[in-house]
C-alpha positions as CSV (number, residue, x, y, z in Angstrom):
1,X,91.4,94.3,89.0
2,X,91.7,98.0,89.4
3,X,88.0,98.3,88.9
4,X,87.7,95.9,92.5
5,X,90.7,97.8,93.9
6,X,88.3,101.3,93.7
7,X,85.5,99.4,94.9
8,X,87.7,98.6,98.3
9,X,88.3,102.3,98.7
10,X,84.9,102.7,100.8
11,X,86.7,100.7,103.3
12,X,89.0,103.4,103.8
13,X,92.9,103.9,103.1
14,X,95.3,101.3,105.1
15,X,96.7,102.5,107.9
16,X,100.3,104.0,108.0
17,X,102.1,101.7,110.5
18,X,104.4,103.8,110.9
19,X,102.1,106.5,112.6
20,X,101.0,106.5,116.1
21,X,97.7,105.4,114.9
22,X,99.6,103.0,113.0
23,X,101.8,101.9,115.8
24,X,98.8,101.9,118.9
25,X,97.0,99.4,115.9
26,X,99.7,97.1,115.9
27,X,100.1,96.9,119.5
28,X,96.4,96.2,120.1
29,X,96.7,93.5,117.7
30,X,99.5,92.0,119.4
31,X,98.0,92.1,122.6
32,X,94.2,91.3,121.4
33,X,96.5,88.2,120.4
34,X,97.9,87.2,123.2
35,X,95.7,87.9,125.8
36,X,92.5,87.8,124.6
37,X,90.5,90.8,123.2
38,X,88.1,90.1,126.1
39,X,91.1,90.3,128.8
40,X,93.2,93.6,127.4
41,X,91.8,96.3,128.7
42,X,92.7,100.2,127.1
43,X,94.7,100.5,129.9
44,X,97.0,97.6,128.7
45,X,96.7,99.1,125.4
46,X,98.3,102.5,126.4
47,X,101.3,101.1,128.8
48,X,102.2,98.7,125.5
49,X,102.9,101.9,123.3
50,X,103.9,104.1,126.4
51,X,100.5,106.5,126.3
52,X,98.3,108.1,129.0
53,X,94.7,106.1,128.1
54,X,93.1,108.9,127.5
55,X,95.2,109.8,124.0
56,X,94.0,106.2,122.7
57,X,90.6,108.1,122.0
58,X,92.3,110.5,120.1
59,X,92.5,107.7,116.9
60,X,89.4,105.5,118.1
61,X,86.4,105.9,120.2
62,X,86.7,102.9,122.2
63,X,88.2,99.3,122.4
64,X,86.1,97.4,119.8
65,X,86.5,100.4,117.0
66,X,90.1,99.3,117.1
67,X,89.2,95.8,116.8
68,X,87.4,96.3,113.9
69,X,90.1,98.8,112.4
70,X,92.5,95.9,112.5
71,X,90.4,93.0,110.9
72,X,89.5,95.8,108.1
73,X,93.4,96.5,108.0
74,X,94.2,92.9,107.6
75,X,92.1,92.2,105.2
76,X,92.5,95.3,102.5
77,X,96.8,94.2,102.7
78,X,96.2,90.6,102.5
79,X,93.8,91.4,99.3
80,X,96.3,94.4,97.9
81,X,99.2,92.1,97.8
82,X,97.3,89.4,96.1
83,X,95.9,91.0,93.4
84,X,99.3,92.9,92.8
85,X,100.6,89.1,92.9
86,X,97.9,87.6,90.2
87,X,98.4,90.5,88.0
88,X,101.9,89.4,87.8
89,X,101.5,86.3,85.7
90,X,98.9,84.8,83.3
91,X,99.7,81.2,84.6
92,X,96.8,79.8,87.1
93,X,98.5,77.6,89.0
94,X,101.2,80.6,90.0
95,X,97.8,82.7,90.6
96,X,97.0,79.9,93.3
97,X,100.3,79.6,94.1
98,X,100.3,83.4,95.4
99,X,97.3,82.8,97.0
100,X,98.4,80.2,99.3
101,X,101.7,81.4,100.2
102,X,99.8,85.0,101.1
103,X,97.5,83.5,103.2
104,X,99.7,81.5,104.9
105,X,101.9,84.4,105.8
106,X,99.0,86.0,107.0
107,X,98.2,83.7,109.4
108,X,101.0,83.2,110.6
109,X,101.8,86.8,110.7
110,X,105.1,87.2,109.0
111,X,103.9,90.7,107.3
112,X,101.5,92.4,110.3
113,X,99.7,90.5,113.3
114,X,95.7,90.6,112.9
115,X,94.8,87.7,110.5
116,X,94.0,85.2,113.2
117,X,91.8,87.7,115.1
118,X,89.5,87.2,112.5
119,X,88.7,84.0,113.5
120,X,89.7,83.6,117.0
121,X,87.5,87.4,118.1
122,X,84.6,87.1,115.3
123,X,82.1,87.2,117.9
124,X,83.3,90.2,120.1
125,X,82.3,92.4,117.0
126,X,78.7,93.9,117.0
127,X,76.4,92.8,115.1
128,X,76.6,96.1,112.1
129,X,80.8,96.0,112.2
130,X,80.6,92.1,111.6
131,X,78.3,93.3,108.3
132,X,81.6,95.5,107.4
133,X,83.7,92.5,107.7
134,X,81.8,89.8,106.5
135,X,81.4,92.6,103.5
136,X,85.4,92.7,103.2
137,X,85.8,88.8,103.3
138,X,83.3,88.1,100.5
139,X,85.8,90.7,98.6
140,X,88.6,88.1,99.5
141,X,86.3,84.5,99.2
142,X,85.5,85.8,95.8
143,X,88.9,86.3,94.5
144,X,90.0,82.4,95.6
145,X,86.8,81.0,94.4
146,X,87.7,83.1,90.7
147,X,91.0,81.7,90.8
148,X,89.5,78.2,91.9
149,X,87.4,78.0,89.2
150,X,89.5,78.9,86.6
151,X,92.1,76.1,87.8
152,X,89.3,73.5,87.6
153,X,87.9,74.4,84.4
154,X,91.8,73.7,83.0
155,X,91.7,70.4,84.8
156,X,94.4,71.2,87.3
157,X,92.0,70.2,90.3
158,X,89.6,67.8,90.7
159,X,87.3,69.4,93.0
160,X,85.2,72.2,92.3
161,X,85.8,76.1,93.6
162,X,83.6,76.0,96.7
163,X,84.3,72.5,98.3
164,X,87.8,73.4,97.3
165,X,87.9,76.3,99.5
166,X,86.6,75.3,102.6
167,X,89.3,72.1,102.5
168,X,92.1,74.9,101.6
169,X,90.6,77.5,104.0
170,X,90.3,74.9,106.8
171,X,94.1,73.4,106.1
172,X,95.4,76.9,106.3
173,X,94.2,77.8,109.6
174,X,95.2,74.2,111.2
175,X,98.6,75.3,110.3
176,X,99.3,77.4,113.3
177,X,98.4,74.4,115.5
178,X,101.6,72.0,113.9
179,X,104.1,74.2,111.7
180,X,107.0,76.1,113.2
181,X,107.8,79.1,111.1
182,X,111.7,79.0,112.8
183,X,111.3,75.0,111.3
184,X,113.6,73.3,108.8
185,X,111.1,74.7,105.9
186,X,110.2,78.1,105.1
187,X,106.0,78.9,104.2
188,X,107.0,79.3,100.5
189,X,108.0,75.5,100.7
190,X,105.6,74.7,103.4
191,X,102.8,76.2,100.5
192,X,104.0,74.0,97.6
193,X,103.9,71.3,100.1
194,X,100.2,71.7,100.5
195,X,99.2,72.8,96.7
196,X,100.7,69.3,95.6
197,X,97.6,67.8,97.8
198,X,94.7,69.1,95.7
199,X,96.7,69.9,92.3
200,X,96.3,67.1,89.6
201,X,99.6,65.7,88.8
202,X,100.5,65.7,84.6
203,X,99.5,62.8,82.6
204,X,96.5,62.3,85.9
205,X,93.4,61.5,84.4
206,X,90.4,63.7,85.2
């Protein structure tokens, strides 16, 4: 694990929310969100934080290098907390556990807005930042295909790591479109919910 942590490190530090870097970040997510990458302009950008336009160039040299900052961003957290999360336990199904109920909170943005952008503003990236990305997410397909694999080869799901992956993946992501987060059931129980569809049940016959 720490040897994939230092390999991460080329992707940069994360970014200290708390900064104005930080802060003009999370705004441009928000808004990127909202509106539309397409539809916020810099000038949107600035009045959200409270900044002359001009300073935003200060941290990034135009629109789509903060884009990019905040699907990298997104992607090193979601990836720091879960393997802090599977080095916590030896037991698989907990490591998949993790994995679902980080993803989900991802998505639906209960730690830091962003994860959705990388689906919904994919294409507004050129073509060598999508490389960077697409770089970063094999980082992140890689660890739930490994953990995946390992829960298959102990028989505790019947479908192999890739088809898997695309079925949880996909399920995720639909998520936003039926499940209230302010609902009778919180995404920790909304995520056990969803593992008991492709976990084999004990005594279940391969």
């Amino acid at each position: 694990m720490n040897q994939v942590l230092a390999q991460l490190d080329e992707f940069g530090p994360l970014a200290d929310l708390n900064s104005a870097k930080g802060r003009l970040q999370q705004a441009s997510a928000r808004l990127f969100k909202e509106k539309g990458y397409a539809k916020t302009t810099v000038r949107d950008i600035a009045a959200e934080v409270g900044i002359q336009s001009g300073s935003i160039f200060h941290h990034f040299k135009n629109k789509e290098a903060i884009l990019l900052a905040i699907m990298s961003d997104t992607i090193l957290r979601v990836l720091t907390d879960m393997y802090a999360a599977l080095a916590s336990t030896d037991d698989v199904m907990e490591k998949l556990q993790h994995l679902l109920l980080l993803e989900l909170k991802a998505i639906h943005g209960e730690q830091f807005v962003g994860f959705s952008l990388l689906v919904s503003e994919w294409r507004a990236l050129s073509d060598g930042n999508q490389q960077q990305i697409l770089k970063l997410r094999e980082y992140y397909e890689n660890l739930w295909r490994e953990i995946l694999t390992l829960a298959y080869e102990q028989e505790k799901v019947n479908v192999e790591a890739l088809y898997l992956r695309g079925f949880i993946r996909g399920a995720l992501i639909e998520t936003t479109n039926w499940f209230n987060v302010a609902g009778n059931i919180s995404l920790q129980q909304l995520a056990f919910k969803l593992m008991a569809t492709f976990t084999r049940r004990e005594n279940e016959s391969p």
